[in-house]
Structure formats: structure tokens, C-alpha cells
C-alpha positions in Angstrom: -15.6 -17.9 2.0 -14.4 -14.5 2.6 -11.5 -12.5 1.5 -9.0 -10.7 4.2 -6.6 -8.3 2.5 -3.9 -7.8 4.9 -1.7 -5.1 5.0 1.6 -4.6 6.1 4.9 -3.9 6.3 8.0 -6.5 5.7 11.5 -4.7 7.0 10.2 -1.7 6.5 8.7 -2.5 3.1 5.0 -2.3 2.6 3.3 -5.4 1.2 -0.2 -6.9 0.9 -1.3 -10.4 1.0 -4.9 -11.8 0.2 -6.0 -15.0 2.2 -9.6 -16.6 2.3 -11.1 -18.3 5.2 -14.5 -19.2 6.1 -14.9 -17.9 9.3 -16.6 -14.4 9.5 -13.7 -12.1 11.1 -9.6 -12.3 11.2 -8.3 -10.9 14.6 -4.9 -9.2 13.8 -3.1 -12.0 16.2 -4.3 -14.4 13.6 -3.5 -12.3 10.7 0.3 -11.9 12.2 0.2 -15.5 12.8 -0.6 -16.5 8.7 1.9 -14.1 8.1 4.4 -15.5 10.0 3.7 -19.0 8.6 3.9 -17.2 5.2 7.1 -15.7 5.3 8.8 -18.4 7.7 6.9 -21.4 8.3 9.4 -23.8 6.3 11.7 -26.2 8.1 14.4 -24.0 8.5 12.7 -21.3 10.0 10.5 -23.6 12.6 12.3 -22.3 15.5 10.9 -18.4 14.6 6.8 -19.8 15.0 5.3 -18.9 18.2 4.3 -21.9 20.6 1.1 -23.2 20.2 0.0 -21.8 23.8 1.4 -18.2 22.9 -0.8 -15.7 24.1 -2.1 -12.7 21.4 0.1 -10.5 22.9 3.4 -12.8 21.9 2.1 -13.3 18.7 2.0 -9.8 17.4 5.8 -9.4 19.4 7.0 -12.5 17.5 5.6 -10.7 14.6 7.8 -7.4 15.2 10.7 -9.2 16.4 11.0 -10.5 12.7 9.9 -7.5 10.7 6.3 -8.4 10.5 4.3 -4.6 12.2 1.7 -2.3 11.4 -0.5 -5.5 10.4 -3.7 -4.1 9.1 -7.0 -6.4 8.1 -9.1 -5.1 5.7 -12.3 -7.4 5.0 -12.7 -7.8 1.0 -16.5 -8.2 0.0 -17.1 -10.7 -1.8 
């Protein structure tokens, strides 16, 4: 398992969330997207998840539309 520090900021406001997955690297498209579940992946909020055939590219504007931007991965050694 390895540790992914990601870095961001919420409206504006800076925040940092620590997830661990197996695999060996966390594209920033896949980081946005665990955010996004994070912050609004309840049932109210369903509607804001991107499709499951979004490209990268929609991802990361999904992301921005909702105040999710400057997402940053920084690999944690472990």
C-alpha cells in the first residue's frame, strides 16, 4: 500500500487529504475524482459525480466547477 497526500484547494481554502491505494501511481484525474467522491459523493450530491465514460479532461473541469483546483499529488514513502 502506498500513501498519496493530496493537496489542494476547497473554495479557495487550502486542504490536504491522505488516501492509500495499492497501485503504484495516482494520475491527478483520479486524485480529483476521490476528491470529488469525498466532498460530494452522498446521495444528495449524486448528480455533481462525473459519468463513468467522462474523459480526464471532464474530470478535472467537474473538479473546478465545484471548487475542487490546483490538485497536487505528492507520493508519501512509506
Amino acid at each position: 500500500m502506498r500513501n498519496y497526500s493530496l493537496e489542494y484547494l476547497f473554495n479557495g481554502e487550502p486542504r490536504t487529504y491522505i488516501f492509500e491505494f495499492k497501485q503504484p501511481q495516482l494520475p491527478v484525474r483520479e486524485a480529483a475524482m476521490h476528491l470529488l467522491q469525498l466532498h460530494f459523493g452522498d446521495g444528495e450530491n449524486s448528480l455533481i459525480m462525473p459519468t463513468a465514460d467522462a474523459t480526464p479532461e471532464e474530470i478535472l473541469e467537474q473538479a473546478e466547477r465545484v471548487g475542487l483546483t490546483q490538485i497536487k499529488v505528492v507520493d508519501q514513502p512509506g
